[in-house]
PyMOL Python script that loads the backbone (N, CA, C, O; Angstrom):
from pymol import cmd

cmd.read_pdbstr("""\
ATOM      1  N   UNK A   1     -21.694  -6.989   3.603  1.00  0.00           N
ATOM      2  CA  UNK A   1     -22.520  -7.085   4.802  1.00  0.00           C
ATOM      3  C   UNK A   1     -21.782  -6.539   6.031  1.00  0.00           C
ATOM      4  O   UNK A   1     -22.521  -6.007   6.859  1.00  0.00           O
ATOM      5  N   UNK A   2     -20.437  -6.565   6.322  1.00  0.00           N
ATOM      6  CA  UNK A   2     -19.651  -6.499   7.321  1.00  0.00           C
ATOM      7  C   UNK A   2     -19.789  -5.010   7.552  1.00  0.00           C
ATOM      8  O   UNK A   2     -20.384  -4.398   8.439  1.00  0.00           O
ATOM      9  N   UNK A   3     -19.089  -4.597   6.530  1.00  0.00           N
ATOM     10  CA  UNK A   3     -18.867  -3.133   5.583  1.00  0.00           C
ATOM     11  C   UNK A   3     -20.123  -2.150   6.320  1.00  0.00           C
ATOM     12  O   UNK A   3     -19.883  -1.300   7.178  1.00  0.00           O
ATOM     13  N   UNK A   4     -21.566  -2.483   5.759  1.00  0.00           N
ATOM     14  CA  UNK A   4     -22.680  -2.274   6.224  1.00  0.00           C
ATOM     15  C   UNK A   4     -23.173  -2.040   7.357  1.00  0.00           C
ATOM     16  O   UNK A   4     -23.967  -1.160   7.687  1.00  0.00           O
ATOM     17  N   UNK A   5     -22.329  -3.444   8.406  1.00  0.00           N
ATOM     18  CA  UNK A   5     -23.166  -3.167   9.172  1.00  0.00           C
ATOM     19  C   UNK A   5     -22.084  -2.339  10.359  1.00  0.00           C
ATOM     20  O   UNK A   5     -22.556  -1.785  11.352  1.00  0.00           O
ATOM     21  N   UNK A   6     -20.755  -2.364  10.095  1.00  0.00           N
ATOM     22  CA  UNK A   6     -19.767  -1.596  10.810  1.00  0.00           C
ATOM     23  C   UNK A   6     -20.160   0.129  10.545  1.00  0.00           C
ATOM     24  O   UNK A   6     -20.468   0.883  11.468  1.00  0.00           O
ATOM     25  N   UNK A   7     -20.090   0.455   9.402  1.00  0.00           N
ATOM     26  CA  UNK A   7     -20.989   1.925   8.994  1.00  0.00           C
ATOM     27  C   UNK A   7     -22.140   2.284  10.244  1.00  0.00           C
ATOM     28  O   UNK A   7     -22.014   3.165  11.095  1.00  0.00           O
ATOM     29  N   UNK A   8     -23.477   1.175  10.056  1.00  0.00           N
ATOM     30  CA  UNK A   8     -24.370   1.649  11.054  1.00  0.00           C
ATOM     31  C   UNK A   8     -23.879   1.430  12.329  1.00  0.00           C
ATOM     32  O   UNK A   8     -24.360   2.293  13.063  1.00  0.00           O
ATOM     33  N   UNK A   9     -23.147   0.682  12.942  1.00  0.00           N
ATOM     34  CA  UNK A   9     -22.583   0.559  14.317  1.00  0.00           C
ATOM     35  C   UNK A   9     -21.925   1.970  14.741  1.00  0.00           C
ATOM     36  O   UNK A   9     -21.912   2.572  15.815  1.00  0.00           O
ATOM     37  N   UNK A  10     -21.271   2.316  13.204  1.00  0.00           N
ATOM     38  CA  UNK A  10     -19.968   3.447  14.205  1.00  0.00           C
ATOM     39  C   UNK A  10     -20.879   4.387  14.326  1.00  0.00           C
ATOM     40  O   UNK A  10     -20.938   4.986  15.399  1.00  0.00           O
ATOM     41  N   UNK A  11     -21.817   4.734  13.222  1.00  0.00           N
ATOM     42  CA  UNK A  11     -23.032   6.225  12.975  1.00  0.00           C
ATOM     43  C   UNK A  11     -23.458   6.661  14.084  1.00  0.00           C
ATOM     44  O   UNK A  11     -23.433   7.776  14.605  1.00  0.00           O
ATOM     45  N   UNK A  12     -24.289   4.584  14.740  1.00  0.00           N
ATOM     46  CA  UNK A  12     -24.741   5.077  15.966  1.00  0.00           C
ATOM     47  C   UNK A  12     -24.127   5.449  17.150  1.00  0.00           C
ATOM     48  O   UNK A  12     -24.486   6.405  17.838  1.00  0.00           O
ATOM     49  N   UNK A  13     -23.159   4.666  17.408  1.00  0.00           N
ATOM     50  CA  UNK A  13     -22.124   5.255  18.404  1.00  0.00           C
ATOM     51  C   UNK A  13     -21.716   6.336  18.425  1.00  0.00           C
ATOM     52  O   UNK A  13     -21.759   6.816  19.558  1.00  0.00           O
ATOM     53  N   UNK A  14     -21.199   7.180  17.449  1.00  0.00           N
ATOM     54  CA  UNK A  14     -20.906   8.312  16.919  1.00  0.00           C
ATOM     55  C   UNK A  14     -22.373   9.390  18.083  1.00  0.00           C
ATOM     56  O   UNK A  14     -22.434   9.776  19.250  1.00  0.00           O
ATOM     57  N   UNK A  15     -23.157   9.451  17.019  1.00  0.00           N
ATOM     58  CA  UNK A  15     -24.036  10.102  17.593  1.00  0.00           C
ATOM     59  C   UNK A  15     -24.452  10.113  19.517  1.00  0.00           C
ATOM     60  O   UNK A  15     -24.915  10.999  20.234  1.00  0.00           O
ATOM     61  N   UNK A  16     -24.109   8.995  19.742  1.00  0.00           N
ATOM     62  CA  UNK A  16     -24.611   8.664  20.916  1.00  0.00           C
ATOM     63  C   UNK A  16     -22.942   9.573  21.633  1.00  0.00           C
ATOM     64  O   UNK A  16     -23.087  10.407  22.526  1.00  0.00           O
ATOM     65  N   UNK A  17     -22.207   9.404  21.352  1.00  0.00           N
ATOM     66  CA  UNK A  17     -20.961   9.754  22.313  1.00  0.00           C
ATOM     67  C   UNK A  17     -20.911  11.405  21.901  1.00  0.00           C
ATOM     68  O   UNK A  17     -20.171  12.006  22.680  1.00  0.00           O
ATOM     69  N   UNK A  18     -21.455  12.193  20.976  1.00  0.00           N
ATOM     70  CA  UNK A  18     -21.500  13.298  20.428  1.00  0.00           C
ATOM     71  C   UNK A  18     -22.915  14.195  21.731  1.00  0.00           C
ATOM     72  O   UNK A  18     -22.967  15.305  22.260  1.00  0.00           O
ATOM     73  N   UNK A  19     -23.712  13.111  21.757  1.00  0.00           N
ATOM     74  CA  UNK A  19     -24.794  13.316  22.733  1.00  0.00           C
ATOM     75  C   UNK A  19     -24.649  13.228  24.118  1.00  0.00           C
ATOM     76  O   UNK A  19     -24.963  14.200  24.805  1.00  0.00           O
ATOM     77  N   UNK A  20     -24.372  12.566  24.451  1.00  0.00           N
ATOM     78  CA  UNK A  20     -23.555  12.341  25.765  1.00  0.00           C
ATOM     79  C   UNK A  20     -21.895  11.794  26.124  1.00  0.00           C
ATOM     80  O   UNK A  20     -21.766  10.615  26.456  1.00  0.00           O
ATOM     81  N   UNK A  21     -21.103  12.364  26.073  1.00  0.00           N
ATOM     82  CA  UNK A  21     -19.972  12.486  25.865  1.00  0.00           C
ATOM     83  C   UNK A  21     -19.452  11.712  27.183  1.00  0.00           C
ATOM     84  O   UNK A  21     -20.455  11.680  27.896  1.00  0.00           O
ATOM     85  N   UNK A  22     -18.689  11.247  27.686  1.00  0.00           N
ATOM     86  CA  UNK A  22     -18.160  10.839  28.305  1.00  0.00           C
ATOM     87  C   UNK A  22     -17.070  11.981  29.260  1.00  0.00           C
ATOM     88  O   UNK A  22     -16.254  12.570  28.551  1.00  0.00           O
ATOM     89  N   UNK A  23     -17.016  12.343  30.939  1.00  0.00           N
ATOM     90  CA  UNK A  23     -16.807  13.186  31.559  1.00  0.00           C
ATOM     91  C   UNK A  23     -15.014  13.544  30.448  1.00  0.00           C
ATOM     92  O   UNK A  23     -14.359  12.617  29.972  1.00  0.00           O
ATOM     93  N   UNK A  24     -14.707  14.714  30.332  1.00  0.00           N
ATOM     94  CA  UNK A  24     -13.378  14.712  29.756  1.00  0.00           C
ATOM     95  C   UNK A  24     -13.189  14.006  28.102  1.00  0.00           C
ATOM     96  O   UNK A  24     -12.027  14.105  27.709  1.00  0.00           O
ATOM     97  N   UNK A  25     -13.567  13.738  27.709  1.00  0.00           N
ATOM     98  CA  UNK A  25     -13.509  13.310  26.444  1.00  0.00           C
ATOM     99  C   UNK A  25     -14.247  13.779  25.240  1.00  0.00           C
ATOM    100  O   UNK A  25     -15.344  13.222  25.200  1.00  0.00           O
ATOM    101  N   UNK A  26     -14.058  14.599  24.238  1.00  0.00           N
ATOM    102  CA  UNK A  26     -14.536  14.744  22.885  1.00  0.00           C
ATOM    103  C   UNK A  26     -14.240  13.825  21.688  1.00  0.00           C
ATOM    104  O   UNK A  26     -13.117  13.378  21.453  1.00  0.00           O
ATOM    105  N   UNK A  27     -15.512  13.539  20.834  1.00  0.00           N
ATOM    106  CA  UNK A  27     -15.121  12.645  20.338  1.00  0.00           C
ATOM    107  C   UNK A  27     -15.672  13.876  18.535  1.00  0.00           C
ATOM    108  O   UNK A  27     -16.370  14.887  18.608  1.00  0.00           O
ATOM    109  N   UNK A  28     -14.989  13.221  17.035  1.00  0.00           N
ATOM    110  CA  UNK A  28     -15.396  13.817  16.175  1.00  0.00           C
ATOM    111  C   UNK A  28     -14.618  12.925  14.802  1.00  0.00           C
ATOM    112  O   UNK A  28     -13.753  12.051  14.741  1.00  0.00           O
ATOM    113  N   UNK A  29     -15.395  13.628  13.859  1.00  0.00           N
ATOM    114  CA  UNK A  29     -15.055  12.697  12.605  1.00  0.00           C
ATOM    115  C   UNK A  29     -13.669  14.029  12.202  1.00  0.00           C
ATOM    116  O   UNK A  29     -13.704  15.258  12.154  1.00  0.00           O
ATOM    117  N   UNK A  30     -12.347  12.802  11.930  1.00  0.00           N
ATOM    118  CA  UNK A  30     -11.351  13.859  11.059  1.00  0.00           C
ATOM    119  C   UNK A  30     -11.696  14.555   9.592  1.00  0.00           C
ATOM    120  O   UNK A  30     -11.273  15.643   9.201  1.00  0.00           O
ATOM    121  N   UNK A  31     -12.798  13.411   8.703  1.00  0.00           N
ATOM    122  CA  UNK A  31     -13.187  13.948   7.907  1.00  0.00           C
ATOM    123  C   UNK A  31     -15.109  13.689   7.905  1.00  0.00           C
ATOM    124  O   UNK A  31     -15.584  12.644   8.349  1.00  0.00           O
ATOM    125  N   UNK A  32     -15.753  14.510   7.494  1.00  0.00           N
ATOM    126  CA  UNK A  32     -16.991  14.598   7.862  1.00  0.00           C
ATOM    127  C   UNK A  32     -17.555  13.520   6.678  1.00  0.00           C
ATOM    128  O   UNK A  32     -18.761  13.276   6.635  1.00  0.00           O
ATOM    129  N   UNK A  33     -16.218  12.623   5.316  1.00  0.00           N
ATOM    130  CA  UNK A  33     -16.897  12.011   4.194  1.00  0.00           C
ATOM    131  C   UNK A  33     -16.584  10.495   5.199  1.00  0.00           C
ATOM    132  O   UNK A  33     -17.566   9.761   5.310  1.00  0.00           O
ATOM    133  N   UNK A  34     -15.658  10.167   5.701  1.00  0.00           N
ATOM    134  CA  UNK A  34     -15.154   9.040   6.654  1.00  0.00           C
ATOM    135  C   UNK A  34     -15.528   8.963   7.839  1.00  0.00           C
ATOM    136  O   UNK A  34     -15.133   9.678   8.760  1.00  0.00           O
ATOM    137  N   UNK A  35     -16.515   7.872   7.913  1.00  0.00           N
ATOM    138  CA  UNK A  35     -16.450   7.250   9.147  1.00  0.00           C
ATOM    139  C   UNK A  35     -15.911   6.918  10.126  1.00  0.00           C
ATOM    140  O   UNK A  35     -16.158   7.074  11.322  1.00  0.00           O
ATOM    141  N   UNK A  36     -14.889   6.283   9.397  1.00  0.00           N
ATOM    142  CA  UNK A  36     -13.762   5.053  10.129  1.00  0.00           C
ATOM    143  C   UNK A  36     -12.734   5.811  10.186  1.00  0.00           C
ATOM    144  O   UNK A  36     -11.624   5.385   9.870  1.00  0.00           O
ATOM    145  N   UNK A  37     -12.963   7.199  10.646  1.00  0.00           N
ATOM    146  CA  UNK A  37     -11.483   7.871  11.363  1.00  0.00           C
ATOM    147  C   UNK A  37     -12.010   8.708  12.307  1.00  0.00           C
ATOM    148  O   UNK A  37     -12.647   9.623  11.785  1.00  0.00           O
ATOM    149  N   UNK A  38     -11.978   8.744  13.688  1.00  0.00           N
ATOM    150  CA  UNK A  38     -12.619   9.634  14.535  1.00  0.00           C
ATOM    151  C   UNK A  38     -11.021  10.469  14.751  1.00  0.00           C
ATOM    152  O   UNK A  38      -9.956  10.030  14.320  1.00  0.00           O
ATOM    153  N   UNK A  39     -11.180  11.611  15.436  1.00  0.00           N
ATOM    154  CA  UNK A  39     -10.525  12.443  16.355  1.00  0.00           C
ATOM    155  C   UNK A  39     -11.053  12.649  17.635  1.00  0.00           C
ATOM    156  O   UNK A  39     -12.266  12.842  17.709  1.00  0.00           O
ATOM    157  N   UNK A  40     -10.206  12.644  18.922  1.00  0.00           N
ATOM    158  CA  UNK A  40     -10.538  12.119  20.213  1.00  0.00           C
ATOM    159  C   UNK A  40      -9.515  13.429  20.804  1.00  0.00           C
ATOM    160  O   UNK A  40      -8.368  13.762  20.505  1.00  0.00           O
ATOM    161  N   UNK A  41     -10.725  14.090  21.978  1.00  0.00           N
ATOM    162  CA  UNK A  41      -9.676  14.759  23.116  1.00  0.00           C
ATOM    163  C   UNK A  41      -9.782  14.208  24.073  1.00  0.00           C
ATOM    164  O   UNK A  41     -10.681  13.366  24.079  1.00  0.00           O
ATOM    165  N   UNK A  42      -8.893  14.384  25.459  1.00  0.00           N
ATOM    166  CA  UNK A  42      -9.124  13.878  26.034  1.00  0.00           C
ATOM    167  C   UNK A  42      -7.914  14.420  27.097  1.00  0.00           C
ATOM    168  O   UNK A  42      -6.692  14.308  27.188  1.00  0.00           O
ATOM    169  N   UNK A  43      -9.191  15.177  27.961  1.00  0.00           N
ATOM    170  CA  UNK A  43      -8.771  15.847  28.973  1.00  0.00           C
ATOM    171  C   UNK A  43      -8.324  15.376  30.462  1.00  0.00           C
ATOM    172  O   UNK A  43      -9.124  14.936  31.288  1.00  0.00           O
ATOM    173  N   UNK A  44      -7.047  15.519  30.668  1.00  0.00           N
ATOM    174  CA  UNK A  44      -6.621  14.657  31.885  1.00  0.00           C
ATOM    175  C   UNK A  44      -6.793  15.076  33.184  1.00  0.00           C
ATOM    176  O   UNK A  44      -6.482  16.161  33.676  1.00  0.00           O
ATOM    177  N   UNK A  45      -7.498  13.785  33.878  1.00  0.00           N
ATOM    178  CA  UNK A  45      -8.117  13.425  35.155  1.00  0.00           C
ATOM    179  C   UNK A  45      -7.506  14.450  36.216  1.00  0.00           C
ATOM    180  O   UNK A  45      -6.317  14.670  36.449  1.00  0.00           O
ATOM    181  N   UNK A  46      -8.610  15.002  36.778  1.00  0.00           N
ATOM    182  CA  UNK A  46      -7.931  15.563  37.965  1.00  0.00           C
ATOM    183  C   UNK A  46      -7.258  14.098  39.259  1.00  0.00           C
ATOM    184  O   UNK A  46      -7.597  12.917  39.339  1.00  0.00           O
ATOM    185  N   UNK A  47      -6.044  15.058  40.218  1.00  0.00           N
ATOM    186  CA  UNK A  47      -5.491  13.973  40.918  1.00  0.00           C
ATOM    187  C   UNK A  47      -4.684  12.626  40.515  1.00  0.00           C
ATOM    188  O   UNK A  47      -4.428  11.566  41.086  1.00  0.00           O
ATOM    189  N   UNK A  48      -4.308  13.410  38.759  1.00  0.00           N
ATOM    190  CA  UNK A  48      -3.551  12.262  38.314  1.00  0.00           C
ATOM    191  C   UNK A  48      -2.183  13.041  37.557  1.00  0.00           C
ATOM    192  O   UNK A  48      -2.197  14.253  37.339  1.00  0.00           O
ATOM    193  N   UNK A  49      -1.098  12.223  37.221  1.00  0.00           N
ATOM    194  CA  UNK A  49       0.366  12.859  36.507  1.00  0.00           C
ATOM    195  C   UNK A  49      -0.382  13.864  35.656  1.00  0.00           C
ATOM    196  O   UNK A  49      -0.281  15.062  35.921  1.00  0.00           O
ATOM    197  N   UNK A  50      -1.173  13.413  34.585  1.00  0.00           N
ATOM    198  CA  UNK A  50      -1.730  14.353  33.425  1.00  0.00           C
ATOM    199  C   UNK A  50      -2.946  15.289  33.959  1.00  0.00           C
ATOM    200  O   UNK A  50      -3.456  15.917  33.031  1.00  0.00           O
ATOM    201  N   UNK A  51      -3.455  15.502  35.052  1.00  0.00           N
ATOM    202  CA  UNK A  51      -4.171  16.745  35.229  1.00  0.00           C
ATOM    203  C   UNK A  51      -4.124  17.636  34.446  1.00  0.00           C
ATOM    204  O   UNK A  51      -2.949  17.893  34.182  1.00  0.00           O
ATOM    205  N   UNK A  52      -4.988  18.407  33.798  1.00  0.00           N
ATOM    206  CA  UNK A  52      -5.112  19.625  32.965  1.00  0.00           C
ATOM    207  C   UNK A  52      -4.705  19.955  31.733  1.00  0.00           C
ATOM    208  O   UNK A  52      -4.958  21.003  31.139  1.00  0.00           O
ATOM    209  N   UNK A  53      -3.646  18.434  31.106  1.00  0.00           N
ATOM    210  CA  UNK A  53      -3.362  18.209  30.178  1.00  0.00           C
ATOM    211  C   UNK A  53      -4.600  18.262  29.157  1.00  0.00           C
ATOM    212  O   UNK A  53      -5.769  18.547  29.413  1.00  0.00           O
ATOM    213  N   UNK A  54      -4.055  17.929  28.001  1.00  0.00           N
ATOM    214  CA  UNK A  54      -5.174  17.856  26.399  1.00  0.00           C
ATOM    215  C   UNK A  54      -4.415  16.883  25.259  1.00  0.00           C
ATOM    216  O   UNK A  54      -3.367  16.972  24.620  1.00  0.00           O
ATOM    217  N   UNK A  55      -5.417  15.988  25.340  1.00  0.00           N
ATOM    218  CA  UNK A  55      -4.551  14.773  24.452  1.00  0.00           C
ATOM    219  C   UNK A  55      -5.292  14.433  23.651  1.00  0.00           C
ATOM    220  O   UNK A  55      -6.440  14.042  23.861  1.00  0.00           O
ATOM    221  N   UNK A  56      -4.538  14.567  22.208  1.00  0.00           N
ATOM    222  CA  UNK A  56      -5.369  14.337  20.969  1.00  0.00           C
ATOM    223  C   UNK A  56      -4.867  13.342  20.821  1.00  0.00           C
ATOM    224  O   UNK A  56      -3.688  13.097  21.072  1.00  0.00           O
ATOM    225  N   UNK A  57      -6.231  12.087  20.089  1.00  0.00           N
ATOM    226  CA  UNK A  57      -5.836  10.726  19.523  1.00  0.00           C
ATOM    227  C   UNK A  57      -6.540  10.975  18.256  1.00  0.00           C
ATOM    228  O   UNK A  57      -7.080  12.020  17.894  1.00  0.00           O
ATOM    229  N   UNK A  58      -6.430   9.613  17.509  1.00  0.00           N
ATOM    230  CA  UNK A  58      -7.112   9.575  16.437  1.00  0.00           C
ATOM    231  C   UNK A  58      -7.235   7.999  16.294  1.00  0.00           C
ATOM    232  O   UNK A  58      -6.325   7.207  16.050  1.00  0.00           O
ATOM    233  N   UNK A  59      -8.321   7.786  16.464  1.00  0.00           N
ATOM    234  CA  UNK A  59      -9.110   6.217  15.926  1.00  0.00           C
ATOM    235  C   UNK A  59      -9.101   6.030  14.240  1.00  0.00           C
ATOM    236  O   UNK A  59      -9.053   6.820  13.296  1.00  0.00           O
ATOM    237  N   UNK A  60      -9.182   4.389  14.390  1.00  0.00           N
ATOM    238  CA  UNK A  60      -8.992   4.251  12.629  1.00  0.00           C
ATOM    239  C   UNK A  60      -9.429   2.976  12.616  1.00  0.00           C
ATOM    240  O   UNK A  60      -8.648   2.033  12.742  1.00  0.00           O
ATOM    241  N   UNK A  61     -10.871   2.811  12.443  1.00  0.00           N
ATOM    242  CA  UNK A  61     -11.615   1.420  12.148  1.00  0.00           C
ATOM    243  C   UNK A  61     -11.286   1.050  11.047  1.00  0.00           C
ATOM    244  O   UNK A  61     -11.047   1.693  10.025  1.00  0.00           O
ATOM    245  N   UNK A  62     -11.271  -0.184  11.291  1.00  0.00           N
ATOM    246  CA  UNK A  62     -11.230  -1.091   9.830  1.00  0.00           C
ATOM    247  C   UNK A  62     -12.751  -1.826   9.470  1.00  0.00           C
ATOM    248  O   UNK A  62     -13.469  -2.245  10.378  1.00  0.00           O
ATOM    249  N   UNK A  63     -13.090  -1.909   8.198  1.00  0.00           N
ATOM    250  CA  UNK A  63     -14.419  -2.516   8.057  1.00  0.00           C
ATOM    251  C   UNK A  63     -14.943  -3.279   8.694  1.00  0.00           C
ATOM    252  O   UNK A  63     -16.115  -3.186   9.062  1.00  0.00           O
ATOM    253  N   UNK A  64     -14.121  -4.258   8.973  1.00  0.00           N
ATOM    254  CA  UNK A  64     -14.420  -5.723   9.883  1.00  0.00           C
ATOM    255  C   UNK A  64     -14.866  -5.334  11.268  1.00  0.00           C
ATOM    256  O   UNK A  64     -15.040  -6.278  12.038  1.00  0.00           O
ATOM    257  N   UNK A  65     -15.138  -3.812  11.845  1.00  0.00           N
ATOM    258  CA  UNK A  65     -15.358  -3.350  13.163  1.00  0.00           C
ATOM    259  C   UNK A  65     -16.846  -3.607  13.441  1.00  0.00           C
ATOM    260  O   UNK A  65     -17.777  -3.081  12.832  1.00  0.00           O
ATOM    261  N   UNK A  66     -16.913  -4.253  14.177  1.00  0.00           N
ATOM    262  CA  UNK A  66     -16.694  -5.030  15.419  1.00  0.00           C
ATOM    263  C   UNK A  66     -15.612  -6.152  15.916  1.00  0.00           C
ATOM    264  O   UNK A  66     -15.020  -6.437  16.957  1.00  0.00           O
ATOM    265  N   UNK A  67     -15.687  -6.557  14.755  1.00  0.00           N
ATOM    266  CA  UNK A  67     -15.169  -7.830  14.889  1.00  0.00           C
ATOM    267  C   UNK A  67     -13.262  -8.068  14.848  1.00  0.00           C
ATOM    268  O   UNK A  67     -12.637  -9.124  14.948  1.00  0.00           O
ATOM    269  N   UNK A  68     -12.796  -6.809  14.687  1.00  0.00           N
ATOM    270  CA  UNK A  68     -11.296  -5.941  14.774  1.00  0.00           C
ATOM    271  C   UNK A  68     -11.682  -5.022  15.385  1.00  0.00           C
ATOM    272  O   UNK A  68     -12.801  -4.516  15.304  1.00  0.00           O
ATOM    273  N   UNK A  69     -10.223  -4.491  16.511  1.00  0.00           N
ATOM    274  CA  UNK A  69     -10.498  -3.499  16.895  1.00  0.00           C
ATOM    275  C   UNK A  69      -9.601  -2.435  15.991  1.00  0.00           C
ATOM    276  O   UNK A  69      -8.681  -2.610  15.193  1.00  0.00           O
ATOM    277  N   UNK A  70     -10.313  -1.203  16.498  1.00  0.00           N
ATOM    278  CA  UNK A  70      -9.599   0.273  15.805  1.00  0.00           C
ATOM    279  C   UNK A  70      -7.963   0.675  16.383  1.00  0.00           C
ATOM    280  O   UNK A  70      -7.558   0.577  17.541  1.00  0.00           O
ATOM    281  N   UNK A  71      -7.444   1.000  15.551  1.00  0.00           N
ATOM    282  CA  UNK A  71      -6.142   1.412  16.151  1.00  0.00           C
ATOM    283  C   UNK A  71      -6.426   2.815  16.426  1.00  0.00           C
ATOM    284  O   UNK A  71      -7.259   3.398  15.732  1.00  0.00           O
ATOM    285  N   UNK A  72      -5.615   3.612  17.678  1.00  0.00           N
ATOM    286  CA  UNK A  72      -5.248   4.700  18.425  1.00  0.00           C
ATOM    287  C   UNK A  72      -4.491   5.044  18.161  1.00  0.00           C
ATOM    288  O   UNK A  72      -3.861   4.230  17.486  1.00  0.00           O
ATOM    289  N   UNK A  73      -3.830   6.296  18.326  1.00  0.00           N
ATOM    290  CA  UNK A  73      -2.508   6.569  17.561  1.00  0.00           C
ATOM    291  C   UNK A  73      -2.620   8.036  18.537  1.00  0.00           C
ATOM    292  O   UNK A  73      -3.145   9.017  18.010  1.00  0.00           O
ATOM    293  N   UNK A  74      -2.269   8.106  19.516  1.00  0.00           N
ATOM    294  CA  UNK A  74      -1.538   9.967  20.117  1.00  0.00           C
ATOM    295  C   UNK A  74      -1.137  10.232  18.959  1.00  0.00           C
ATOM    296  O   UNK A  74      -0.555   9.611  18.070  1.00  0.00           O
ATOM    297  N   UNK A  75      -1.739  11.774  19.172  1.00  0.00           N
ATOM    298  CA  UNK A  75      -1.033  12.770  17.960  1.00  0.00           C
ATOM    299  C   UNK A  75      -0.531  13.780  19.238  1.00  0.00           C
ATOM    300  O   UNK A  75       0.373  14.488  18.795  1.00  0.00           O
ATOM    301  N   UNK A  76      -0.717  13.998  20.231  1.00  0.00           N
ATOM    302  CA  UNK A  76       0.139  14.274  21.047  1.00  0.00           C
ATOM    303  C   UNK A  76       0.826  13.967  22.421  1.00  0.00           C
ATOM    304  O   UNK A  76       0.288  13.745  23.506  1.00  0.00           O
ATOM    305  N   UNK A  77       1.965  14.006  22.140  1.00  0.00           N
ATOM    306  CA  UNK A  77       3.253  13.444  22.642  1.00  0.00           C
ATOM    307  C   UNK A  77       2.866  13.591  24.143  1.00  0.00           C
ATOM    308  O   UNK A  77       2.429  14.557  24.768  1.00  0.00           O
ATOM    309  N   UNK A  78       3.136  12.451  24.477  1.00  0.00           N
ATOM    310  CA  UNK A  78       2.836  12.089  26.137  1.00  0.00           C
ATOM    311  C   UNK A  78       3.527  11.152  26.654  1.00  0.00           C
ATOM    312  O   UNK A  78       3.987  10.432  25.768  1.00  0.00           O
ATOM    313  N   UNK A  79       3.926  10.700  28.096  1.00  0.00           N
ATOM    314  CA  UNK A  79       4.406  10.058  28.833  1.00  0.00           C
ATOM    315  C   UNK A  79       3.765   8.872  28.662  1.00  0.00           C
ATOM    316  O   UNK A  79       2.656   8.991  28.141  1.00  0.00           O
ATOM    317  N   UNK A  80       4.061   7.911  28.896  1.00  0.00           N
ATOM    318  CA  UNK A  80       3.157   6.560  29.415  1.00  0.00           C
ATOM    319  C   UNK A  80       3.993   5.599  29.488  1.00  0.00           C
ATOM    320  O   UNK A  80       4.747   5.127  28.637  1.00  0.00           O
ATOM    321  N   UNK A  81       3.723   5.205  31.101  1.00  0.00           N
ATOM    322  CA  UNK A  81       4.677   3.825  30.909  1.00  0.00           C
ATOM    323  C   UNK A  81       4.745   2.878  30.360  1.00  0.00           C
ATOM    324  O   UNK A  81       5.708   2.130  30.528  1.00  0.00           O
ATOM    325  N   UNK A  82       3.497   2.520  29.312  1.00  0.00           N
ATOM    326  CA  UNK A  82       3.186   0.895  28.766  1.00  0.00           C
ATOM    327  C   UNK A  82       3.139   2.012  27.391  1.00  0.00           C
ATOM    328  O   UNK A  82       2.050   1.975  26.819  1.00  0.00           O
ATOM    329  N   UNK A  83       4.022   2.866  26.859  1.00  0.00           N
ATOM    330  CA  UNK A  83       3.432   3.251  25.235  1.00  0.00           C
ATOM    331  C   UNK A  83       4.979   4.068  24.850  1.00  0.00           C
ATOM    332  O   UNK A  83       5.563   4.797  25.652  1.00  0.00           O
ATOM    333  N   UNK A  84       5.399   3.801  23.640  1.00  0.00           N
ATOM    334  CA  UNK A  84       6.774   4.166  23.590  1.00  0.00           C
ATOM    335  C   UNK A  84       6.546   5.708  22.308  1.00  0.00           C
ATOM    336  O   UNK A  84       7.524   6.365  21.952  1.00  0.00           O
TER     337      UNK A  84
END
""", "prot")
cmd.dss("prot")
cmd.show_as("cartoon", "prot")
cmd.util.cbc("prot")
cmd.orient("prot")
């Protein structure tokens, strides 16, 4: 049931953030058979350290999503004061 209903949660989200994207941010499946792994860009804010930068993440739901959150993981190397 969990399984189930995390599938239709991410589908729809998926679609919805594919549709209207959020200013600076792309969102996409790493593999088009998996759900529960997005790939994330994410273009940095004007008027901030990372301006004009390009930062790839990668999300990784676990079934239990909602109810766990997804881990993030930079795949590229960036500054941050709270991230080692």
């Amino acid at each position: 049931m969990c399984e189930e209903y995390s599938h239709t949660l991410l589908k729809r989200q998926l679609a919805e953030l594919s549709k209207n994207p959020p200013d600076g941010i792309s969102v996409g499946l790493v593999d088009d058979s998996n759900l529960y792994e997005w790939e994330i860009m994410i273009v940095g804010p004007p008027d901030t350290l990372y301006e004009g930068g390009f930062f790839k993440a990668r999300l990784e739901f676990p079934k239990t999503f909602p109810n766990q959150p997804p881990k993030m993981t930079f795949i590229t190397k960036m500054w941050h004061p709270n991230s080692t």
